[in-house]
Every structure is written in C-alpha cells, then in structure tokens.
C-alpha positions in Angstrom: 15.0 83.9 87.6 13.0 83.6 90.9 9.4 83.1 88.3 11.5 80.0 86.0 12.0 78.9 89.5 8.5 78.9 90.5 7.6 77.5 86.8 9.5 75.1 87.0 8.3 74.1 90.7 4.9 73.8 89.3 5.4 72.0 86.5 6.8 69.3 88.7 4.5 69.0 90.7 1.7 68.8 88.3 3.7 66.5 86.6 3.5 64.5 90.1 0.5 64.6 90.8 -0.9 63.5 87.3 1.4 60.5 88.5 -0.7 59.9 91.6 -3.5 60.1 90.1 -2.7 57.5 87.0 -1.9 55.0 90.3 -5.1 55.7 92.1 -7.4 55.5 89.0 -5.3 51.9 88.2 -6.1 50.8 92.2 -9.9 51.9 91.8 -9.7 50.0 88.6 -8.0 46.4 90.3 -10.2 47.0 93.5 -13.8 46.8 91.2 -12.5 43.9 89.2 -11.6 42.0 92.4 -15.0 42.8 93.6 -16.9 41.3 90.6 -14.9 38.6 90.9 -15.6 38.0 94.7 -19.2 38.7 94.2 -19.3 35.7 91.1 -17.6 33.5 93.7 -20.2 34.1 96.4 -23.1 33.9 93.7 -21.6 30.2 92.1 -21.5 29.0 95.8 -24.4 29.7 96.7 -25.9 28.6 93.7 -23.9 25.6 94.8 -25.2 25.3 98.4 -29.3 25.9 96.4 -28.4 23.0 94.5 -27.5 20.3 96.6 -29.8 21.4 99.5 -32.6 20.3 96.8 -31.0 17.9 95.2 -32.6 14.3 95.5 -29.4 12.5 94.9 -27.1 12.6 98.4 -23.7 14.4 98.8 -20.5 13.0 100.3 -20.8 15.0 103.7 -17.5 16.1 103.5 -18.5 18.2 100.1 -21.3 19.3 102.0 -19.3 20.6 104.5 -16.8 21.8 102.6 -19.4 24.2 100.4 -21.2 24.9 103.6 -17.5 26.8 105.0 -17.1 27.9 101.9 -20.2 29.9 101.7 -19.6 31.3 105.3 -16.2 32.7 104.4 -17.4 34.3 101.4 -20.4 35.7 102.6 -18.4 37.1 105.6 -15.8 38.7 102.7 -18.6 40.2 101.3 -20.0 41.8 103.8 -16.8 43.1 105.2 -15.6 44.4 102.0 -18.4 45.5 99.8 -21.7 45.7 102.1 -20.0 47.9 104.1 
C-alpha cells in the first residue's frame, strides 16, 4: 500500500505542476504581447513627435504638449520595463 501511496503522491504532483507551468507559459505569453504593444505605442508617438517637429503647418500648443508628455511617459515605461 505504502508504494500506491507514493504513486499516487506523484502523480499529483506532476499533475500540479504541469498546472503551473500551463499559467506561467500563458503569463510569458500576455507579458510579450503587452510588450509589442507598448513598443508600437512608443514607435507611433514618436513617429508623431518626428512629424510635427518638421511639419511646416503649426500645431495647437496644447497637442504639442500633449504628444510631448506623452512621449516622456512612454519612453520612461519602456525603459523601466523592457530596456532593463
């Protein structure tokens, strides 16, 4: 009985740990796909920023601003989170 036991123990935990891994493989999965998606971001904006720095036709200074900030904030979440 003591060997069904241990079996049985195993088998659990195996079972377990193919669990974990699933979820881990999944979170590896989301964390990539949020990365793409926060490097597109950062890339349009500063695409974005390029455009109307050289643009000859004049912004509204509060979009300026606006993109300005917005490129900050990304560019800081990128380097905080992926160029790390």
């Amino acid at each position: 009985m003591m060997e069904q036991d241990y079996l049985d123990m195993v088998g659990q935990l195996k079972l377990k740990y193919d669990e974990i891994e699933a979820k881990m493989n999944s979170i590896e999965r989301l964390e990539k796909i949020m990365k793409k998606d926060l490097i597109t971001a950062f890339g349009v904006v500063r695409l974005l920023d390029h455009l109307m720095d050289t643009s000859v036709v004049p912004y509204d200074n509060e979009i300026v601003v606006l993109v300005e900030m917005l490129r900050g904030v990304l560019s800081d979440c990128v380097d905080r989170h992926i160029l790390i």
